[in-house]
N, C-alpha and C positions, 0 to 999 in steps of 0.2 A: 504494500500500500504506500510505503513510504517515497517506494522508486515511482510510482505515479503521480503522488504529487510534487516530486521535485521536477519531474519532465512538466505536467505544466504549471508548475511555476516557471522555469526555464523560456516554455513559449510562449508564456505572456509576457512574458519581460521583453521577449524579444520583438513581438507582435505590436507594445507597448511601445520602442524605441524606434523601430522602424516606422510606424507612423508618426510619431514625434519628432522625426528626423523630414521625412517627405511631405509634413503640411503646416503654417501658416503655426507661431506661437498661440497653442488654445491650452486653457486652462483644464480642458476636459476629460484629458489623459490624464493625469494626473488623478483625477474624478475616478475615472474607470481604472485605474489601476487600484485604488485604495479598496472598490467594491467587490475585485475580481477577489483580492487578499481577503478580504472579509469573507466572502462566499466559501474560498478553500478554507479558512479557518472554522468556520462553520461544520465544513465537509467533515475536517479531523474529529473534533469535537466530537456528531456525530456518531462516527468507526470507532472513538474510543469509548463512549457511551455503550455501545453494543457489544465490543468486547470484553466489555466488565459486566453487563447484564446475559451474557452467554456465561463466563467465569462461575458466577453467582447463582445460575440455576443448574452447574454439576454436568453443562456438555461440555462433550470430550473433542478440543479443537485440534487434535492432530492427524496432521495432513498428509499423513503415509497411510492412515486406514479410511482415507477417500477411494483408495484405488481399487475397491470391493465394490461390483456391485448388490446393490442392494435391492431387493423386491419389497 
């Protein structure tokens, strides 16, 4: 989860500078970049919420006995 949101954090930033770079000084990037930040912090927030309420009700997160299937 981590490695996904450092990729897009990475292409906002860049997506963020490349038009900052290509149009006319607007205060709006700057705008939208604060909100994107917000949004992923939110996201984290979230996945960490739910990894502590899966922890807490006793299921078993290990990802080597996914590879069974199961009926």
């Amino acid at each position: 989860m981590l490695s996904v949101e450092i990729i897009f954090m990475a292409s906002i930033v860049a997506l963020v500078g490349f038009f900052d770079v290509n149009s006319p000084p607007n205060p709006g990037v700057a705008v939208m970049l604060l909100s994107i930040f917000s949004v992923a912090a939110v996201e984290v927030i979230a996945v960490v919420a739910f990894y502590i309420y899966l922890k807490h009700t006793g299921t078993d997160l290990d990802v080597r006995k996914l590879s069974r299937m199961r009926w």
